[in-house]
N, C-alpha and C positions, 0 to 999 in steps of 0.2 A: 504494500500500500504506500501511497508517497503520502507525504508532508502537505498538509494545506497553504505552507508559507512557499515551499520552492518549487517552482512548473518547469516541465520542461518547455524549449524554447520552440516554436513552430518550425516545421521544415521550410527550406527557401524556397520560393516559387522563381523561378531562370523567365520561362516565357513571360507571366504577369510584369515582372520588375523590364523586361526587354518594352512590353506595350505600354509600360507608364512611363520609360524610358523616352520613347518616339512620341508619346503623347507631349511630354513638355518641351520638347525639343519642336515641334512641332508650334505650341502653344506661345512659347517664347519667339518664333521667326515671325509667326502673326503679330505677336503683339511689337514687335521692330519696326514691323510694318507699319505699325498702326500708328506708334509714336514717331514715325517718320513723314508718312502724310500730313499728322496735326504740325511737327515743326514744318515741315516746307508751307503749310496753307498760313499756319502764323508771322511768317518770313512776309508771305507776301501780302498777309494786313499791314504789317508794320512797314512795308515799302509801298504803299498805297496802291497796292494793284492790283485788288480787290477789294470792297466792305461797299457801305454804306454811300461815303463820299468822292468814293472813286474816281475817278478822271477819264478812267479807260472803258469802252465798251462792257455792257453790263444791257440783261433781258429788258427791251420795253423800250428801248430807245436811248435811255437815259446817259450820257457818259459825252466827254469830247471829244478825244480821240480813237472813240472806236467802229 
């Protein structure tokens, strides 16, 4: 009979730890991505070439130069 205080330690699962593996790796290139689009689109609020007051061509007419 064992001890209620000490367990033994689970067997290692290979494939599971391989698919959680490629999942974050996976999960992490998205999210590069994803932090890469918001800097480039806030790059280009802050150089005014995009938003609100724009200069440049924008839907509806609106804009000077576009």
């Amino acid at each position: 009979m064992g001890g209620i205080f000490k367990q033994d330690t689970p067997p290692r699962d290979d494939t599971l730890e391989k698919q959680m593996e490629a999942e974050r790796l996976a999960e992490e290139e998205r999210s590069a991505a994803l932090e890469a689009a918001n800097q480039k689109r806030k790059n280009k609020i802050a150089r005014g070439i995009i938003g609100q007051r724009s200069l440049f061509g924008q839907a509806g007419g609106r804009g000077f130069f576009g």
